[in-house]
DSSP file (Angstrom, degrees, kcal/mol; ACC not computed):
  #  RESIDUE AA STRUCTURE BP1 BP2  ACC     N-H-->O    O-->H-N    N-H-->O    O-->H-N    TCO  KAPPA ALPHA  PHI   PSI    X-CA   Y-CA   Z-CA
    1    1 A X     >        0   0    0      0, 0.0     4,-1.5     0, 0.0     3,-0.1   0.000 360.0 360.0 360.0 -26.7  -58.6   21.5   23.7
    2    2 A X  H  >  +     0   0    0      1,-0.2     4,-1.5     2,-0.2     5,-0.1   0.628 360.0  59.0 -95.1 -15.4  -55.4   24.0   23.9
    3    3 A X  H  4 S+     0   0    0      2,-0.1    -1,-0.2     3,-0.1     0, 0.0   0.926 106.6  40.2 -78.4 -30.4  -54.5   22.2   20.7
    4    4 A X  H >> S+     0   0    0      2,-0.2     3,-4.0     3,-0.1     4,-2.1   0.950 111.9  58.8 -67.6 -62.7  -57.9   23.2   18.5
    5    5 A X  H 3X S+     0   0    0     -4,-1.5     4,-2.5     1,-0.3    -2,-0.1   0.809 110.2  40.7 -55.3 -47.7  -57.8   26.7   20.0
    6    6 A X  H 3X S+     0   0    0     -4,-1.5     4,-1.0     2,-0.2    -1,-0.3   0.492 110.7  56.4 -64.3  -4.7  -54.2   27.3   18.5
    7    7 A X  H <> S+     0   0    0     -3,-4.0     4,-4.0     2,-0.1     5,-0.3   0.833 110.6  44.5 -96.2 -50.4  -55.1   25.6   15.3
    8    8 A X  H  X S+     0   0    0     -4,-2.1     4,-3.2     2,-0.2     5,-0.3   0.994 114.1  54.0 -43.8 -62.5  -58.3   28.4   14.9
    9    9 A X  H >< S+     0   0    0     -4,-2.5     3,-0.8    -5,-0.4     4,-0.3   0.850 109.8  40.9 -35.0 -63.7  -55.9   30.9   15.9
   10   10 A X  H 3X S+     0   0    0     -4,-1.0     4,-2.2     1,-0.3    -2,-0.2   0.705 114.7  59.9 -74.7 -34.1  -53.3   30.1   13.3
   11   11 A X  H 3X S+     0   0    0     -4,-4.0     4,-0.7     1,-0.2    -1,-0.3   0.764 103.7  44.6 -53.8 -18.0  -56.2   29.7   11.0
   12   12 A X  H << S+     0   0    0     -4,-3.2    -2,-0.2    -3,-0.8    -1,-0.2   0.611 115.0  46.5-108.7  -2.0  -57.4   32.8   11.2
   13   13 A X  H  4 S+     0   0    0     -5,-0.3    -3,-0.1    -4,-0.3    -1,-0.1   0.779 121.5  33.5 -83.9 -31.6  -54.2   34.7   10.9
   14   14 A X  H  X S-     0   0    0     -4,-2.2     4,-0.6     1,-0.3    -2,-0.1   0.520 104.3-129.2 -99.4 -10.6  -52.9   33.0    8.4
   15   15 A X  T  <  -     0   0    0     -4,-0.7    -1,-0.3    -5,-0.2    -2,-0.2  -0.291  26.2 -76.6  80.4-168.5  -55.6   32.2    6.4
   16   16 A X  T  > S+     0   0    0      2,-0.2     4,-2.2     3,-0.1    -1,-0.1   0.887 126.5  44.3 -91.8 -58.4  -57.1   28.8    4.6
   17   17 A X  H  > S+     0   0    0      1,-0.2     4,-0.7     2,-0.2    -2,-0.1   0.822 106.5  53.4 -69.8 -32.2  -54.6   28.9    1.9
   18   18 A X  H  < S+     0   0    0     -4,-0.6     4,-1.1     3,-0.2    -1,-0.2   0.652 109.7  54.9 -69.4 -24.7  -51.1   29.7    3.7
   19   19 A X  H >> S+     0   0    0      2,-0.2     3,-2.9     3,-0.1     4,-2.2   0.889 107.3  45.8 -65.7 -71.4  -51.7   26.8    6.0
   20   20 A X  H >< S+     0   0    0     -4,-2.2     3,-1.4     1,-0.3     2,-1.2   0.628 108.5  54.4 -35.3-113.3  -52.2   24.6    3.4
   21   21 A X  T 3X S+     0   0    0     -4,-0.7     4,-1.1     1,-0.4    -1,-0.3   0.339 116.1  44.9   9.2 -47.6  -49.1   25.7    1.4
   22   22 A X  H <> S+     0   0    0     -3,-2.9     4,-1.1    -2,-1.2    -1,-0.4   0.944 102.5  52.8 -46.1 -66.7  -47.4   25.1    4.2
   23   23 A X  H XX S+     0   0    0     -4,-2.2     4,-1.8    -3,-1.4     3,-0.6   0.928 114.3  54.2 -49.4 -44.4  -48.5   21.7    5.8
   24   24 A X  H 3> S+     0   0    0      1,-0.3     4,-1.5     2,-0.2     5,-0.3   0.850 109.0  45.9 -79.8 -21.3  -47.6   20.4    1.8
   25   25 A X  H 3X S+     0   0    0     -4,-1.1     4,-1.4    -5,-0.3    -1,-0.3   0.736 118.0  44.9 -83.7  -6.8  -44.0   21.9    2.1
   26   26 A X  H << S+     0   0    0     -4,-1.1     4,-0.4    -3,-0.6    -2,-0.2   0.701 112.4  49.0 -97.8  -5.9  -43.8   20.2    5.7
   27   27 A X  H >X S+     0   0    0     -4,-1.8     3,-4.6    -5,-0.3     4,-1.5   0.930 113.8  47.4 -83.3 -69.8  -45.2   17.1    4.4
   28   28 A X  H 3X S+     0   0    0     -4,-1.5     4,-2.1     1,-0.3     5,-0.4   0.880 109.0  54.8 -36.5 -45.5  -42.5   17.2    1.3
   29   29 A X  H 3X S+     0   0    0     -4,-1.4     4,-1.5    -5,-0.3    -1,-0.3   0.745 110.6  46.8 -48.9 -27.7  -39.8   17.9    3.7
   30   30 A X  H <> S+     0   0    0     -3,-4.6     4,-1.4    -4,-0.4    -1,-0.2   0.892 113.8  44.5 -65.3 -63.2  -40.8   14.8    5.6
   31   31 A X  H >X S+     0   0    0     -4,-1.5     4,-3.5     1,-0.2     3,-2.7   0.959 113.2  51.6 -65.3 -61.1  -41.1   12.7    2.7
   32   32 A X  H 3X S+     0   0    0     -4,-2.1     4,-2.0     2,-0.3    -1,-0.2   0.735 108.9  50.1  10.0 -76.6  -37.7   14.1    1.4
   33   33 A X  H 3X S+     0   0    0     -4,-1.5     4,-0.9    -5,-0.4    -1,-0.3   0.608 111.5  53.3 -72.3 -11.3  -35.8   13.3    5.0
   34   34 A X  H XX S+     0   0    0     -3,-2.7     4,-1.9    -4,-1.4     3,-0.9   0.927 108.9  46.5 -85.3 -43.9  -37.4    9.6    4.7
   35   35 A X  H >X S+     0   0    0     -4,-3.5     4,-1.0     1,-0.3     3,-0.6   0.824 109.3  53.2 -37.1 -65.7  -36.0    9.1    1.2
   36   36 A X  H 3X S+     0   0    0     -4,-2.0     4,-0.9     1,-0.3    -1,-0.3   0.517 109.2  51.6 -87.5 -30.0  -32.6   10.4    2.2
   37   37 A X  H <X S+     0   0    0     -3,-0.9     4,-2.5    -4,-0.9    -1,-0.3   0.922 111.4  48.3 -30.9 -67.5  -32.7    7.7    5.2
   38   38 A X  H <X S+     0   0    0     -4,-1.9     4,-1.3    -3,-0.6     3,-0.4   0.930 110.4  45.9 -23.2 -76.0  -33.4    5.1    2.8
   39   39 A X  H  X S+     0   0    0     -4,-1.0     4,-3.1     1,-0.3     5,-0.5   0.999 113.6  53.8 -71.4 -65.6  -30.7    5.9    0.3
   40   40 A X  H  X S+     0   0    0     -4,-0.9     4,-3.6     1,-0.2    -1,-0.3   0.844 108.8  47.7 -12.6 -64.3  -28.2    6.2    3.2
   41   41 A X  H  X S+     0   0    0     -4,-2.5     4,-2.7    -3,-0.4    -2,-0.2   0.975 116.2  41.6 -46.6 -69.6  -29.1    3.0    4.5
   42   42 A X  H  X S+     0   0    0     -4,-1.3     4,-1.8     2,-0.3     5,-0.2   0.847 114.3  52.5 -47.1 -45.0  -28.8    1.2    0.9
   43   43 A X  H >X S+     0   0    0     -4,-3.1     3,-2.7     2,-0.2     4,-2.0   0.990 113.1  45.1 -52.3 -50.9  -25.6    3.2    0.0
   44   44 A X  H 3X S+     0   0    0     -4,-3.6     4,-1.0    -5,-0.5    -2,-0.3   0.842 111.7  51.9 -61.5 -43.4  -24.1    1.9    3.5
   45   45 A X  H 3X S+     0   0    0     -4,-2.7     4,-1.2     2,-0.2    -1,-0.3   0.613 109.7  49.5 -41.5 -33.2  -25.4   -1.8    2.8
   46   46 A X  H <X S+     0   0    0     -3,-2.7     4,-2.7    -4,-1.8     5,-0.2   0.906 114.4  47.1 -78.8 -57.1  -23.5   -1.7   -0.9
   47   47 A X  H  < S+     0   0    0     -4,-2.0    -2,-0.2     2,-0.3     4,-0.2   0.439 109.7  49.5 -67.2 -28.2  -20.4   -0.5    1.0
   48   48 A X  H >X S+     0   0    0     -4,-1.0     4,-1.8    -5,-0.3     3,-1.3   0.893 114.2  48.9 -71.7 -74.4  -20.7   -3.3    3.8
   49   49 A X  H 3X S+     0   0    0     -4,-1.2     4,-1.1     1,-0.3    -2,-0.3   0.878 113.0  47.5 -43.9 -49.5  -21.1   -6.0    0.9
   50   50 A X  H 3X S+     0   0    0     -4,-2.7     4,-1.1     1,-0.3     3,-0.5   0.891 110.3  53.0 -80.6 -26.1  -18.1   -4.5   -0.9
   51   51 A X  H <4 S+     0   0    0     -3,-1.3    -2,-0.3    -4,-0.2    -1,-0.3   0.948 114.0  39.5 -45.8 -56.9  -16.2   -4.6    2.3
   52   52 A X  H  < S+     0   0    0     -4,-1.8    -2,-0.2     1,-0.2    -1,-0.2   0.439 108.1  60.1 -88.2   5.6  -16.8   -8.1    3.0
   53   53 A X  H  < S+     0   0    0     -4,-1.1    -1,-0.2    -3,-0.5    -2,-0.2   0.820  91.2  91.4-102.3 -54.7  -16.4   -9.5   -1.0
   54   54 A X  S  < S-     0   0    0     -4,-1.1    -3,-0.0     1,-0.1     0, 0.0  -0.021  92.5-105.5 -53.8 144.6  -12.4   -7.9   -0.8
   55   55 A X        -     0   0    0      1,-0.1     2,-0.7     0, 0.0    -1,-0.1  -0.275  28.9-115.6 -84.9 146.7   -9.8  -10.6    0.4
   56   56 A X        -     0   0    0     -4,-0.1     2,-0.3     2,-0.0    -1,-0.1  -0.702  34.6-137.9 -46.8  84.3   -8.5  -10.3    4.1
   57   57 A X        -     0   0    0     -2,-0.7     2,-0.2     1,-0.1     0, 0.0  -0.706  23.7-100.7-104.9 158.2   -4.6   -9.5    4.0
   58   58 A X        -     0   0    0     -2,-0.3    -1,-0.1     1,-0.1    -2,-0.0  -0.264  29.3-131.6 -78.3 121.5   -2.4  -11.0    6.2
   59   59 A X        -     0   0    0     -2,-0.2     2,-0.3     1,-0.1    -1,-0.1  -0.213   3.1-144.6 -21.8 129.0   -0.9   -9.6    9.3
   60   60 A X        -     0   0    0      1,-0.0     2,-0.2     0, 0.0    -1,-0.1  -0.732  34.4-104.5 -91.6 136.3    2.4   -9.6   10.4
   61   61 A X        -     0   0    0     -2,-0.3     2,-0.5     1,-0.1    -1,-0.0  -0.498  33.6-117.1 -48.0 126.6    3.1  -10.1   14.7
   62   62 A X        -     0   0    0     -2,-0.2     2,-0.5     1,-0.0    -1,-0.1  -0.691  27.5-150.2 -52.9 107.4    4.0   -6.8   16.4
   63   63 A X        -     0   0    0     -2,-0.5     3,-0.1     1,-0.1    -1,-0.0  -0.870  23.2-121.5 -95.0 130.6    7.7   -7.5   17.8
   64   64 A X        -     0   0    0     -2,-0.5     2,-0.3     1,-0.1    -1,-0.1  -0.068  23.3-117.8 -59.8 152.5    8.0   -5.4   21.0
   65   65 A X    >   -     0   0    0      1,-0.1     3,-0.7     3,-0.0     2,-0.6  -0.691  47.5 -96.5 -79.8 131.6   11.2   -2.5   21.1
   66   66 A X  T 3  S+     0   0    0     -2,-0.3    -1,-0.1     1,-0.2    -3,-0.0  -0.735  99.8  25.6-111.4 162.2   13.0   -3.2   23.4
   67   67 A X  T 3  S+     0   0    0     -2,-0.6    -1,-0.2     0, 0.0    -2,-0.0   0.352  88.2 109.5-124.0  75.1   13.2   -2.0   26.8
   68   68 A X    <   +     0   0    0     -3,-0.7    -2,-0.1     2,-0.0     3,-0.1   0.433  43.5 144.1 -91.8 -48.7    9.8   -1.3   26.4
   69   69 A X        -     0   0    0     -4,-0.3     2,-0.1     1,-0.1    -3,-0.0   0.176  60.8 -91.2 -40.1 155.5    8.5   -4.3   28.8
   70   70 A X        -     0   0    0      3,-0.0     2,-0.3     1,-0.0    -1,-0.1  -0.366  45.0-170.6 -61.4 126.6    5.3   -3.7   31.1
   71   71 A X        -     0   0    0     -3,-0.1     2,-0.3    -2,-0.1    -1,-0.0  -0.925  30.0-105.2-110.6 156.6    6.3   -2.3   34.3
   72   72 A X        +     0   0    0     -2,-0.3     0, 0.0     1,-0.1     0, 0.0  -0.556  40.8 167.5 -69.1 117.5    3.6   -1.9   37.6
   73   73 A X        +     0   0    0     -2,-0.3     2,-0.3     2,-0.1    -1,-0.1   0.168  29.1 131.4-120.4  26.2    2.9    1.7   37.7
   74   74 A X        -     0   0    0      1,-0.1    -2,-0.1     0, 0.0     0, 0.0  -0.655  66.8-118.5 -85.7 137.6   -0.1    1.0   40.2
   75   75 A X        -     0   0    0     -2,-0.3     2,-0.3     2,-0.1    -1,-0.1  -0.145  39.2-178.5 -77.1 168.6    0.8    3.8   43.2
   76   76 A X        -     0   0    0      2,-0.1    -1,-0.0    -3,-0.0     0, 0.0  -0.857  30.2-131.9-134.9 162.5    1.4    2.0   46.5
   77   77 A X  S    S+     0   0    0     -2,-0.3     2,-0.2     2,-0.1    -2,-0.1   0.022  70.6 121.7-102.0  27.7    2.2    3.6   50.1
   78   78 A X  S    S-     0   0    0      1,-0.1     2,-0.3     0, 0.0    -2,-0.1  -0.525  85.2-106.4 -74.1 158.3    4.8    1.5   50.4
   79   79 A X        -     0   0    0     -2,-0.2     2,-0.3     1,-0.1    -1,-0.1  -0.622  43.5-105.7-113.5 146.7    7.8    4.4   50.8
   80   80 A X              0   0    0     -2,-0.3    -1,-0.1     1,-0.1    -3,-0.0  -0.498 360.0 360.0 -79.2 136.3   10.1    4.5   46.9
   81   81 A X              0   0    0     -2,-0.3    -1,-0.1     0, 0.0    -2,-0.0   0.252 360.0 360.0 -90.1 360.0   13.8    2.6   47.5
């Protein structure tokens, strides 16, 4: 009911023709932001495919530096030596 009663209002401030004119630029704007979803999607889908058609190349092993090695840094209450 609170929704008609602001739709009267806004009709009758704005008139017959300024709604309209509106509602069709908020409709393009709609249509507009779905295209540009669309094409997004498609670009990113062309751009996955051409990621996965290009060859793999191969990896080398990481050799650690050394003295580097993992030490236990978990705190303790054991008293430091």
């Amino acid at each position: 009911m609170a929704l008609l009663v602001i739709a009267i209002v806004v009709l009758v401030l704005f008139g017959r023709g300024k709604v309209s004119s509106l509602m069709g630029e908020f409709g393009k704007g709609i249509t507009a932001f779905k295209k540009g979803l669309n094409d997004g999607t498609t670009e990113a889908a062309a751009e996955r495919n051409a990621a996965l058609d290009k060859p793999v190349p191969s990896v080398q092993p990481i050799q650690p530096v050394p003295g580097t090695e993992a030490r236990d840094v978990t705190p303790s209450n054991e008293p430091r030596v």
